[in-house]
C-alpha positions, 0 to 999 in steps of 0.5 A: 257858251259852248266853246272849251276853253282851258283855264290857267290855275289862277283863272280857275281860282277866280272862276270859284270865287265867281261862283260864289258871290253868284250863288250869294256866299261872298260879296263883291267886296269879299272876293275882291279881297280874297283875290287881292283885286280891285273893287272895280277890277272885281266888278269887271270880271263879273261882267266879263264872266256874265257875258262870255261865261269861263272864256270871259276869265281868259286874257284877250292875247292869249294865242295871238303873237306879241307885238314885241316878238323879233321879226323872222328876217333878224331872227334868220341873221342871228341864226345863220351868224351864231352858225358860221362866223360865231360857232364857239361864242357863248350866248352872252359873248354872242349878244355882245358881239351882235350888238357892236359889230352888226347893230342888232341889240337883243337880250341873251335869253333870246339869243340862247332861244334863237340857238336852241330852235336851230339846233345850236348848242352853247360851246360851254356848259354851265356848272351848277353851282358849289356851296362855299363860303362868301367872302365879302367884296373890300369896300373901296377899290384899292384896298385888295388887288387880287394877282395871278398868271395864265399860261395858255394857248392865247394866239391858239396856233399862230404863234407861241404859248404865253402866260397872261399876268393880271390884276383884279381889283376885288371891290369893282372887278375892274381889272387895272393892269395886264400884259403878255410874257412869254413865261410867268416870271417876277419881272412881269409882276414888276412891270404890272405893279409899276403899271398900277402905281403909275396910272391908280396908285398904290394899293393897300394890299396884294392877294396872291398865291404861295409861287416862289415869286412871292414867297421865298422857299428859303431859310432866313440867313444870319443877318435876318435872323439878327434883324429879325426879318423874314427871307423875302424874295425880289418881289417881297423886297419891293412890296416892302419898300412900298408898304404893300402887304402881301396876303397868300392863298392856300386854294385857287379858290381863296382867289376865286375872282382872278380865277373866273376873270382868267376863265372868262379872257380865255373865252372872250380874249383869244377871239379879240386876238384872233380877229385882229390877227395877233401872232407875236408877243407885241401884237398880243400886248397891243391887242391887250391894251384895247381889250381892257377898257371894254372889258372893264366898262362891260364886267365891272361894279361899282363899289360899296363904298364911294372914294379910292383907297389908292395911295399916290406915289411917294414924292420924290421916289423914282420909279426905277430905284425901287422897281429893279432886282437888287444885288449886293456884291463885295469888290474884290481887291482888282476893283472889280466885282462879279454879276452873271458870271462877267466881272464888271470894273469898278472905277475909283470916284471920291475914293482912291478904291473901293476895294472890299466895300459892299455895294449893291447892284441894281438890274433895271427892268430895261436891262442895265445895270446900277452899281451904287456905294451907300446908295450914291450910284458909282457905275452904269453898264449897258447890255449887249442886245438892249431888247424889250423890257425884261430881266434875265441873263446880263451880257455887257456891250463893247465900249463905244466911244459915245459920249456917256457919264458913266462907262460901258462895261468891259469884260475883265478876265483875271491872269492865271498865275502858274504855281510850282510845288514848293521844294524845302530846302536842305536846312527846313526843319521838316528834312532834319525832323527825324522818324523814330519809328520808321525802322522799329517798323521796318524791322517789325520790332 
């Protein structure tokens, strides 16, 4: 045949060995070795090559388009939808969106091609990747917790800048708890932890970063010193009531894994917000809860190891004698003691005082406060404005006469006594004390 026709490597590579069982060099079995072929397949080419020449060698659908290829219509959507309603959506995000919200179901290559041909660029670039030192996944899930915060433009400019507190579990990616505060704070990792242990359990081991919620910046005073212990803040107290160990960070990329999990809410996260319309602390929370369970069937693996290494609460422990900032306090001699600058009465129950008794205050997550003597509870006091769950300033409420065992607190203020300078009397040993020196000073002698 006289028609050109241009060969692949491969079918020049078969047209050579054609050539020479046709020249009588090789045999068929001998090229169908060479070419890692059939005897039959062999056998086929031969008859191919002496029938239509090279063009025998070139597959029968080259030029003609797949049967699979994307109807122009659907390809025509995907562009005008990446182009309007989606501009800021990576390609994967894009694909995800495409197949839940309009039911059309194509692979992330061919979105990122349908963009290119547009002229669609992808908002976020992707970084070659750095040589690090691959640290192995745990086995089971349950055995690290990777924790951190994320300050962010989370509603973008419908309402306030929030910090996103979140756990990641480092065997599955499964991220098992999360909520919005205004600020990252330890109140916030209390109620994540509290979250976690009610609905997985307790985990083996918390990795974090050296913040001052974790870690304490001071000194370890003279009773730790005698008991051997380290200064611990309120969150290492609680971590080791429950028996958790706590493993710090020196890099952020020592906890690479809750760092990408943050990179990738701050994509996918803030347009779920702002589809639902999110302005409000609440609102993000509530949007936050229905994010999750999509996003850990998306996102997460499966483990090494099958099982849980997620320890069941203890029995008999509640929740809130442990998750709460605890304080002691020595009563003073009035019976009463002093939190935040309020002095809260301390009533006499199966003592007659419990004046210069240590006892030990607890500020629960809802705001009230526990005094307890030898951890028998002794006083409960409501706050003034019981808002949401959150620890900060304590302002006690009025009394109300309402029916509750233990008493509102009153604010107490303490008499100021006017003292006068003490005057000696005429006879005090200091008037008949005599100077000496005074007059050979006087007098310069």
């Amino acid at each position: 045949m006289d028609t050109e026709v241009t060969l692949t490597v491969r079918e020049q590579k078969r047209l050579f060995v054609i050539t020479e069982v046709l020249a009588g060099r090789w045999t068929c079995p001998q090229a169908a070795g060479k070419l890692e072929l059939s005897l039959r397949q062999m056998r086929r080419l031969l008859g191919a090559y002496r029938r239509d020449g090279p063009a025998g060698l070139v597959h029968g659908n080259r030029g003609r388009p797949s049967h699979r290829r994307l109807p122009p219509e659907i390809r025509e959507d995907v562009a005008a939808l990446a182009a309007t309603h989606y501009p800021d959506y990576n390609d994967h995000h894009l694909a995800d969106v495409l197949a839940e919200d309009h039911g059309i179901s194509i692979s992330r290559s061919s979105v990122r091609r349908i963009r290119r041909e547009a002229g669609l660029l992808t908002p976020r670039k992707r970084r070659p990747p750095r040589h690090r030192r691959y640290r192995e996944r745990s086995p089971q899930p349950g055995m690290l917790l990777q924790l951190d915060g994320s300050q962010h433009h989370w509603l973008e400019d419908r309402g306030p800048e929030l910090c996103l507190i979140a756990a990641i579990d480092d065997a599955t990616g499964e991220v098992p708890g999360a909520l919005f505060r205004l600020q990252e704070d330890a109140a916030g990792y209390f109620l994540l932890l509290r979250h976690i242990s009610q609905s997985h359990g307790l985990p083996m081991a918390l990795y974090a970063d050296r913040h001052t919620i974790f870690h304490s910046p001071k000194k370890a005073s003279l009773s730790e010193q005698l008991a051997g212990q380290p200064p611990r803040t309120q969150f290492g107290r609680l971590l080791h009531e429950l028996s958790i160990q706590l493993i710090p960070a020196y890099s952020p990329q020592a906890k690479g894994r809750i760092e990408r999990l943050f990179g990738t809410l701050q994509d996918r996260l803030v347009k779920a917000l702002r589809q639902a319309g999110a302005c409000s602390l609440e609102d993000a929370n509530l949007v936050l809860q229905r994010f999750l369970p999509g996003f850990n069937s998306r996102f997460a693996v499966s483990p090494a190891q099958p099982g849980s290494s997620y320890r069941p609460w203890p029995s008999g422990l509640e929740p809130d004698d442990v998750f709460c900032f605890k304080h002691e306090r020595v009563v003073a001699k009035d019976s009463t003691i002093s939190f935040d600058g309020q002095l809260l009465p301390i009533s006499p129950g199966r003592r007659s005082s419990y004046a210069r008794c240590r006892v030990e205050v607890r500020q629960l997550l809802n705001g009230q406060l526990l005094v307890c003597y030898q951890t028998s509870p002794l006083m409960r006091f409501q706050p003034l404005d019981p808002g949401p769950p959150a620890v900060g300033k304590f302002t006690p409420a009025n009394p109300q006469p309402i029916p509750v065992k233990l008493p509102i607190a009153r604010p107490i203020s303490r008499p100021k006594a006017s003292r006068q300078p003490y005057k000696p009397p005429p006879d005090h040993p200091w008037r008949q004390y005599a100077f000496p020196y005074a007059k050979l000073t006087k007098d310069g002698g």
